[in-house]
N, C-alpha and C positions, 0 to 999 in steps of 0.2 A: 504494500500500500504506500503511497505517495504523502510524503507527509506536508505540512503546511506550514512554515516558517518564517515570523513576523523580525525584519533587519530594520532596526532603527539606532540613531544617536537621539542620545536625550542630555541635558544639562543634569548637572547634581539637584537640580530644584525641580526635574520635570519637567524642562519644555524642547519640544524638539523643533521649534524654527521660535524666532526672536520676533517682535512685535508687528513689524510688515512680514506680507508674505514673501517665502523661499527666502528670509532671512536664517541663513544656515554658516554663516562666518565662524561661529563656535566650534565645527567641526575643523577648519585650521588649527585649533587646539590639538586635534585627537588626532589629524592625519599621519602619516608616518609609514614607512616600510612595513609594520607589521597590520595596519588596516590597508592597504596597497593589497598586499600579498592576499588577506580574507576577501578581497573585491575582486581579484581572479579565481579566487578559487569559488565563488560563486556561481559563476559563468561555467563551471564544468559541472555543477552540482544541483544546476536549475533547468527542469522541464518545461520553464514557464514563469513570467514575470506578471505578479500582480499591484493595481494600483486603483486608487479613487482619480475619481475623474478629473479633480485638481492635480491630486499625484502625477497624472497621466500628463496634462497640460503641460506641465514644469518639467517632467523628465523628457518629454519626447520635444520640448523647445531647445532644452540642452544637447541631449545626445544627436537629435539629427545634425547638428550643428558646431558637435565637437570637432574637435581639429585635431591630429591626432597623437595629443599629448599624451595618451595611453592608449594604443590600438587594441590592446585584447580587451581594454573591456569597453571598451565605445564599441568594434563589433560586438559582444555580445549581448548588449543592450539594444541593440539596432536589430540585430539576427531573433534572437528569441521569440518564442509563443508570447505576447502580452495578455492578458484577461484585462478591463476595465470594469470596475463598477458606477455603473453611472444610470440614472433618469433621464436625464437631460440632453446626452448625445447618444446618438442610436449606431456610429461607424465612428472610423479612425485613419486617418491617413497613413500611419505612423507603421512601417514595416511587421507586417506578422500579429497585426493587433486587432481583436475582438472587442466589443462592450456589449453587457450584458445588464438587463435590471435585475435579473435572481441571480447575486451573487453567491448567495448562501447555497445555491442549488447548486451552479457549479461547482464552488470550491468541494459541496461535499460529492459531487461526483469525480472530480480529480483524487481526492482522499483514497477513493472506495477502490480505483483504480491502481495497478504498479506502475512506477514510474520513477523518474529523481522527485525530488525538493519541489513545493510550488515557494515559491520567495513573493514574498508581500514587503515594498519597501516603501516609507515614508507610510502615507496615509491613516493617518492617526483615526479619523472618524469611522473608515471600515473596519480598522481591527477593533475599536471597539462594537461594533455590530458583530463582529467573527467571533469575538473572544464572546459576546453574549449567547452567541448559537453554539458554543462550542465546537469550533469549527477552525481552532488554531491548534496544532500541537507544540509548539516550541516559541519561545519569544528569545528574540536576542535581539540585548540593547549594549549599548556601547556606553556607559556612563563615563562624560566628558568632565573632568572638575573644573567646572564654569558655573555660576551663579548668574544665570540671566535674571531674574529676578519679577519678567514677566516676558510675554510671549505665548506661544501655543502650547497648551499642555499636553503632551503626547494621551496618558489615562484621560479621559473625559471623567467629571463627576457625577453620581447615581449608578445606578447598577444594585446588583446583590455583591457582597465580600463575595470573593474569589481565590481562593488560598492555591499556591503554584509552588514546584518543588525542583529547589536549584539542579541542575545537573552539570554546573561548571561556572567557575569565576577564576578569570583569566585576565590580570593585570598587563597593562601595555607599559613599555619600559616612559613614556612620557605622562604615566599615571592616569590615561583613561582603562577603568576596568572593563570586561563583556563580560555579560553575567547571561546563562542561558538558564530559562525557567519552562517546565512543562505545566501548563495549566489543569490545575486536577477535575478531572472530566466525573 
């Protein structure tokens, strides 16, 4: 079975983009050889790239339009399966890209399916819809020691408590941790 894995950077306070949007300058804190190296090794370990419809916006403004500062992974961000969840646009120009309004459908029929990794990146508003369907297996976040002190909160608030069980906290030599968490289903 294919599993479903939420990549995100968040601040030590929670926010993964700073007060305007795709304000993501905090991750220059955390960049480095050793997030470089987990951003390729992504690309060999994803069946499939999923995103919110902003997510999708902002990533595919960037990638079709990178230069090829890093060729392995601007192709494989350009090359891969995309999913979108979205309402409001029905297609995608964007290489290899789908949108869909039942994303809960999908992802659980990718789930149910063998395959690699489906990788969910950015899109804080769907993983919280996924994590409510239980329909995430793995979270990894990259906690950057940054205090933005406001900004977009990756967690959204309300919900039920959701108690999740580490299965790795892995220090970067410039003090951003990745902490992976399985959400207990």
């Amino acid at each position: 079975m294919a599993r479903v894995i939420v990549w995100n950077l968040v601040t030590l306070d929670g926010y993964f983009e700073g007060t305007e949007k795709w304000d993501l300058s905090f991750h220059n804190d955390a960049w480095g050889e050793e997030l470089d190296a987990l951003s390729k090794e992504f690309g060999k370990r994803a069946q499939c790239l999923v995103f919110g419809r902003v997510t999708h916006d902002g990533m595919k403004a960037y990638w079709t339009s990178a230069t090829a500062e890093d060729g392995e992974v601007t192709r494989y961000m350009n090359a891969l399966p995309k999913l979108v969840a979205s309402r409001t646009i029905t297609s995608s120009d964007w290489n290899n890209t789908r949108v869909t309004a039942d994303i809960a459908g999908e992802i659980a029929r990718l789930r149910a399916a063998p395959g690699k990794d489906v990788l969910i990146f950015g899109s804080a508003q769907l993983c919280d819809a996924l994590l409510r369907e239980k329909q995430i297996d793995e979270l990894m976040l990259a906690v950057v020691p940054v205090r933005l002190g406001a900004g977009t909160l990756f967690f959204k608030p309300g919900g039920e408590r959701q108690r999740l069980d580490l299965l790795e906290s892995r220090p970067l030599e410039n003090g951003t941790v990745i902490l992976r968490y399985a959400p207990r289903i």
